[in-house]
N, C-alpha and C positions, 0 to 999 in steps of 0.2 A: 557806127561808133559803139563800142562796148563799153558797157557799165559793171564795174568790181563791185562788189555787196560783200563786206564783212561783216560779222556780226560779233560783237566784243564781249568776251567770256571772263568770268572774273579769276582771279590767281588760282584762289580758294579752287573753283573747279577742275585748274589745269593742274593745280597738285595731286588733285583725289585723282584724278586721270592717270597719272604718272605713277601715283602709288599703286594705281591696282594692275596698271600693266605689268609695274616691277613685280606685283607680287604672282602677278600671275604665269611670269615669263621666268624669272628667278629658278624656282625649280628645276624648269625644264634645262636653265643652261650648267648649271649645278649638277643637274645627274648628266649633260653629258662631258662636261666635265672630267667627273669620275670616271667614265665609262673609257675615256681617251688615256685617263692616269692609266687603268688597268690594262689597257691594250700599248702600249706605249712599253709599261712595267714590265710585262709577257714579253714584246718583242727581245726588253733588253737581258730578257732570262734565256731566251733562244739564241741570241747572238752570245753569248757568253756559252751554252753548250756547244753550241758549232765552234765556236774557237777552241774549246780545251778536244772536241770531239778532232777537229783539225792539227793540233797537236800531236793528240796520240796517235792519229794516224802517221804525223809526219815522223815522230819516233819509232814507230814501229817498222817503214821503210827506211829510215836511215838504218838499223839494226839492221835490218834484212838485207840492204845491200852490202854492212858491213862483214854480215855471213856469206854471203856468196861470195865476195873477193877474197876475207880466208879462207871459203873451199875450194878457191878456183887455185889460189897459192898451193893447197898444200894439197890437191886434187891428186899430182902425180904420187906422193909416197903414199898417199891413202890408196891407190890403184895398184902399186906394184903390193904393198901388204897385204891386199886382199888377194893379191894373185898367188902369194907366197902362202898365204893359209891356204884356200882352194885350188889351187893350182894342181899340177897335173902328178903332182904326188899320187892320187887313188887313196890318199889315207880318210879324205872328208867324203861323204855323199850329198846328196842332191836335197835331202832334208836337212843338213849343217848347213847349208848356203841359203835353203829356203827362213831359216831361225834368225839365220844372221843377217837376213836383207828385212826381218818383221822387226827385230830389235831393231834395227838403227833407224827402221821409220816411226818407232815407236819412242825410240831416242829424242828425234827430232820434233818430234808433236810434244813433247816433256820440255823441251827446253825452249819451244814456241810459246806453250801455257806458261813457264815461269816467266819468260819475257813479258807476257800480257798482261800477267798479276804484277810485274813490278810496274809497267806503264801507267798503268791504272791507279797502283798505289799512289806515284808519281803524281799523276793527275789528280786525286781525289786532295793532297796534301796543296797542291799548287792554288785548288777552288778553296780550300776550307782559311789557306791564307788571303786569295783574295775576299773572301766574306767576312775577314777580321777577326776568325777563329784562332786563337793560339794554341800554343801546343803541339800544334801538329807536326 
């Protein structure tokens, strides 16, 4: 047979009790707390650049495909003109054709760069609306 033994505490001690565990424990769940807002906050600053980051990317392929299927359009007059300039007239040399193949890749890096500053623009106008900036 087993015998229970309580021993009866008065209120008075079971509050001082509870007060100091709160007071003791309190802090501790207070900073982490905090510590969960700020990684929480973070995450939701990370998911927000991968979205706009996702964005631009997906702007900058849609543009990119949009250019290849007008170069693929108009691939043939741009090939018979170049042949009609360089072509087998003898009037151009081997340095006129070498100039003319550094400009138009030099063209193309030019109008790659403004696509990128407008994307960007784009983008940095789309963030500064979602964060309740006007103006932009």
């Amino acid at each position: 047979m087993y015998i229970q033994h309580f021993e009866l505490t008065s209120n008075d001690d079971i509050l001082e009790a509870q007060n100091a565990l709160a007071s003791e424990i309190g802090p501790e769940v207070e900073k982490l707390l905090n510590l969960t807002e700020q990684y929480v906050a973070k995450l939701e600053r990370r998911e927000r650049g991968l979205v706009s980051k996702a964005e631009l990317q997906e702007g900058r392929l849609t543009n990119f495909k949009a250019r290849m299927a007008a170069r693929d359009n108009r691939s043939g007059n741009v090939d018979r003109a170049d042949r009609r300039t360089l072509g087998s007239g003898g009037n151009t040399s081997e340095a006129n054709r070498e100039k003319l193949k550094m400009l138009k890749a030099k063209k193309q890096r030019i109008q790659y760069a403004v696509e990128r500053l407008e994307m960007e623009g784009k983008q940095k106008t789309r963030q500064m609306k979602t964060m309740g900036i006007e103006g932009a």
